[in-house]
C-alpha positions in Angstrom: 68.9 53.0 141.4 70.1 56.4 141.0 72.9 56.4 143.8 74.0 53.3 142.0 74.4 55.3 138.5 76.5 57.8 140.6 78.7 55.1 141.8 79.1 54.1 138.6 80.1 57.6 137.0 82.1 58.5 139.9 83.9 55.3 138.9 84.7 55.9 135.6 85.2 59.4 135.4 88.9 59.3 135.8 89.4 57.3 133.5 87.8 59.1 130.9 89.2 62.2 131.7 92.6 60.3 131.0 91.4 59.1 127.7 89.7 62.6 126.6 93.4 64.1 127.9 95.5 61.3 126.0 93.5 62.5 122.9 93.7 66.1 123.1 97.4 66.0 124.1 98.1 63.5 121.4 96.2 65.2 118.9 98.5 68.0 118.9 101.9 66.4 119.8 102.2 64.0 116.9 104.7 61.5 118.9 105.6 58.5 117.1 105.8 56.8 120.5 102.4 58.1 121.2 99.3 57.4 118.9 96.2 59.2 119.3 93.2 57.6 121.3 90.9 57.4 117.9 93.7 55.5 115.9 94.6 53.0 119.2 90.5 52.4 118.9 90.5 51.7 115.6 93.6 49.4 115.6 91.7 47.8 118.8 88.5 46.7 116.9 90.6 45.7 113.6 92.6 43.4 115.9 90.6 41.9 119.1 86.7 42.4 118.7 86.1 40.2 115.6 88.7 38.2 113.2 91.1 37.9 115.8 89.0 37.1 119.0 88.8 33.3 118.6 92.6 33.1 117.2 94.2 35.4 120.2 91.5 36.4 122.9 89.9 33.0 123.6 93.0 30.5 124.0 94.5 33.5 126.8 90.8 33.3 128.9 91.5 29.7 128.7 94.8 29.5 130.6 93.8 32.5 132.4 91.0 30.1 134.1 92.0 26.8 134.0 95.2 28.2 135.7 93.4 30.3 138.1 90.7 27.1 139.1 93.8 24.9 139.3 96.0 27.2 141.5 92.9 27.7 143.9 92.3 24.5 144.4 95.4 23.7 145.2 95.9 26.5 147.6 92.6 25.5 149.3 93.5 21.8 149.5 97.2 22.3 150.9 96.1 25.4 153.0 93.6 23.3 155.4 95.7 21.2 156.5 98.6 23.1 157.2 96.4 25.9 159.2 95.3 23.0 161.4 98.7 21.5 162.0 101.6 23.6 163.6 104.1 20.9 162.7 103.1 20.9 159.3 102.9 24.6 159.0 106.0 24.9 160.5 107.9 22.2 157.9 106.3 23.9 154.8 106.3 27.3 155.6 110.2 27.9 154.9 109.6 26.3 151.8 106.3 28.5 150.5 108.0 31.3 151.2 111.1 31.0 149.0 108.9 30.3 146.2 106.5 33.1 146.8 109.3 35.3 146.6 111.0 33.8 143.4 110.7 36.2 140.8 107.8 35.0 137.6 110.5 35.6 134.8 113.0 33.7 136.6 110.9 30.4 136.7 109.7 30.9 133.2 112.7 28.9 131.7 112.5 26.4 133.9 108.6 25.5 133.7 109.8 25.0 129.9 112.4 22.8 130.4 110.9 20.6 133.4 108.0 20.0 131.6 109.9 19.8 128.4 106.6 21.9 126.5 106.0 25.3 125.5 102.3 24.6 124.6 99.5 25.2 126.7 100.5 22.9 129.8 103.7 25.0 130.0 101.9 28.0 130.2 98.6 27.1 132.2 101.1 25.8 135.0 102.8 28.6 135.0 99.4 30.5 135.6 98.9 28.0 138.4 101.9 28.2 140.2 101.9 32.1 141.1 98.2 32.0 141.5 98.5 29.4 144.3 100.4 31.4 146.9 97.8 34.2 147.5 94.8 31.5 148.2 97.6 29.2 150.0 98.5 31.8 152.4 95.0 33.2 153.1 93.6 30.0 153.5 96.7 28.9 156.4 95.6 32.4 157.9 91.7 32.3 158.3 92.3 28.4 159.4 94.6 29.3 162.0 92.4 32.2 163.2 89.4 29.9 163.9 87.9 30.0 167.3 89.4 26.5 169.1 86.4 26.0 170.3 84.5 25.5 167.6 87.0 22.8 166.5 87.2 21.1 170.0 83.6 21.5 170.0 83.3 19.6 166.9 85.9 16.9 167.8 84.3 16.2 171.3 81.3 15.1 169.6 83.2 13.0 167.4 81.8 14.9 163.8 83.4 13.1 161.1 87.0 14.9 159.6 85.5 15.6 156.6 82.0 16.7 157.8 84.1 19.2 160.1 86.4 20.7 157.8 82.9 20.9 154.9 81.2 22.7 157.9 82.6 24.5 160.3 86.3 25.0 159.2 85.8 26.0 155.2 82.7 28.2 155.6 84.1 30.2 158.7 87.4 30.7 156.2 85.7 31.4 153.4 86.0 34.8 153.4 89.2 35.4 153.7 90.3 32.9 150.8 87.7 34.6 148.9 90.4 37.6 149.7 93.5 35.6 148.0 91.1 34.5 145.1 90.7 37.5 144.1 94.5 38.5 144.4 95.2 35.7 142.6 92.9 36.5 139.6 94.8 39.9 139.4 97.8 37.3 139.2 96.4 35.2 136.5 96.3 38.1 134.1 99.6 38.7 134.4 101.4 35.4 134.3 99.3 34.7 131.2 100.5 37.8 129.4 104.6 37.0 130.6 103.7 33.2 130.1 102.8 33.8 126.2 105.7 36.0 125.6 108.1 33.1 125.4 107.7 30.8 122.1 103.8 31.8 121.4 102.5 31.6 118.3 98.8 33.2 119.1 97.4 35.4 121.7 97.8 38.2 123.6 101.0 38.0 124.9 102.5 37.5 121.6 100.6 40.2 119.4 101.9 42.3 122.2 105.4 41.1 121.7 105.6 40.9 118.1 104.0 44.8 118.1 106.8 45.9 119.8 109.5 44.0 117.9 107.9 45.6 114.7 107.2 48.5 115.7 103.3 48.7 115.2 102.9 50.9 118.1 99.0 51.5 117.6 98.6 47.5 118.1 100.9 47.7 120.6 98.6 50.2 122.8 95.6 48.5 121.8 97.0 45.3 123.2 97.7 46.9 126.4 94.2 48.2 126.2 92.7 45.2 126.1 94.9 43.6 128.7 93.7 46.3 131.3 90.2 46.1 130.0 89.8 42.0 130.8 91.7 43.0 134.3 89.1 45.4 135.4 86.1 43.0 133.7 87.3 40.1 135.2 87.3 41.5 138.7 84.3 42.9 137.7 82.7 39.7 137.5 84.7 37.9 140.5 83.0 40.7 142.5 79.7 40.0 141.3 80.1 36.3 141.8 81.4 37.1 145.7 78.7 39.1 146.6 75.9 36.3 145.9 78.7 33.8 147.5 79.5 35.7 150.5 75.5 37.3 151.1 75.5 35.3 154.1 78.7 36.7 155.8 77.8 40.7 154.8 74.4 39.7 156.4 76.0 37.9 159.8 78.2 41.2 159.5 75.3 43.3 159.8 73.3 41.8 162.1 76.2 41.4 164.5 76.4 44.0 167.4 78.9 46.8 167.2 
């Protein structure tokens, strides 16, 4: 218990040195651009811990995990099969990559116009899309890296398709697309923020943009504040869940000789 609470201050005391120097510098420089920690707290619970949560906060965590649970799935469900097939892999790879590298605020238009919305499907596909690629690609990898004979194995004793990919394939690549997961979430936060800049009427995104436009700068900061915060609490949380999911894996790790 008590080299956990060390953990836990070693953790956060950078950042509350930077906080403690962002007030005593600010404090005393009186920048316009630059609002003092104590004001940026103040604006932070006027706006996002109790009028505005349900109007802004809530509708973001919504396409922040529907679009995360969709993209994973979908990254699981493509990246299977094409780890297990080289022909496959080989047709769809080309095509996954110019994607992944297409740049978010590039495709933003288009997500509008093909599916002719700027409501929440708009933006929860949007989510989607991005986070696909790092489950997708980690998925392919872990497949590809399983030991043939487990497959052969498997195949020789004629085990069902769906029986072998349920267990042996997805439980020997589970760690790894536990891996993209958690890139993704990372992803997810910030394709919902870019998502609700364009044509929003609530949430984060757009108190964040309409700050700027006007101005409010102490809103503006305590947007961003809260946009890091449900970063770090969201991982937070993914890290949790991962460590009761994956228990068996740290244990195999463990036990295994070195």
């Amino acid at each position: 218990m008590r080299m956990r609470t060390i953990k836990f201050a070693a953790e956060i005391a950078v950042p509350v040195a930077i906080l403690v120097a962002w007030q005593l510098w600010t404090a005393h420089a009186h920048s316009p651009r630059f609002p003092r920690l104590s004001t940026i707290l103040v604006d932070f619970r006027k706006e996002w811990l109790f009028a505005e949560f349900g109007t802004h906060v809530v509708p973001s965590l919504e396409r922040i995990g529907l679009g995360f649970t969709i993209g994973t799935a979908v990254g699981v469900l493509l990246g299977v099969p094409l780890g297990l097939s080289p022909l496959l892999r080989r047709l769809a790879l080309p095509h996954i990559e110019y994607w992944r590298a297409m740049p978010p605020p590039a495709l933003l238009p288009i997500s509008v116009v093909l599916l002719r919305s700027i409501g929440n499907l708009q933006k929860v596909s949007f989510i989607a899309f991005f986070c696909l690629f790092p489950v997708l690609l980690n998925t392919i990898d872990a497949v590809r890296g399983l030991d043939p004979t487990l497959v052969e194995t498997a195949r020789s004793y004629r085990i069902p398709w769906a029986q072998r990919i349920r267990s042996i394939v997805l439980p020997a690549a589970l760690p790894q697309i536990v891996a993209g997961m958690r890139n993704s979430l990372a992803l997810a936060v910030i394709m919902m923020v870019l998502s609700e800049y364009f044509a929003a009427t609530n949430d984060i995104g757009y108190v964040l943009l309409n700050s700027k436009n006007t101005f409010q700068l102490g809103p503006m900061w305590a947007a961003i504040l809260l946009i890091g915060l449900l970063g770090y609490l969201l991982n937070a949380l993914f890290l949790l869940a991962e460590r009761r999911v994956l228990a068996w894996h740290r244990g195999w790790r463990a036990a295994a000789p070195q």
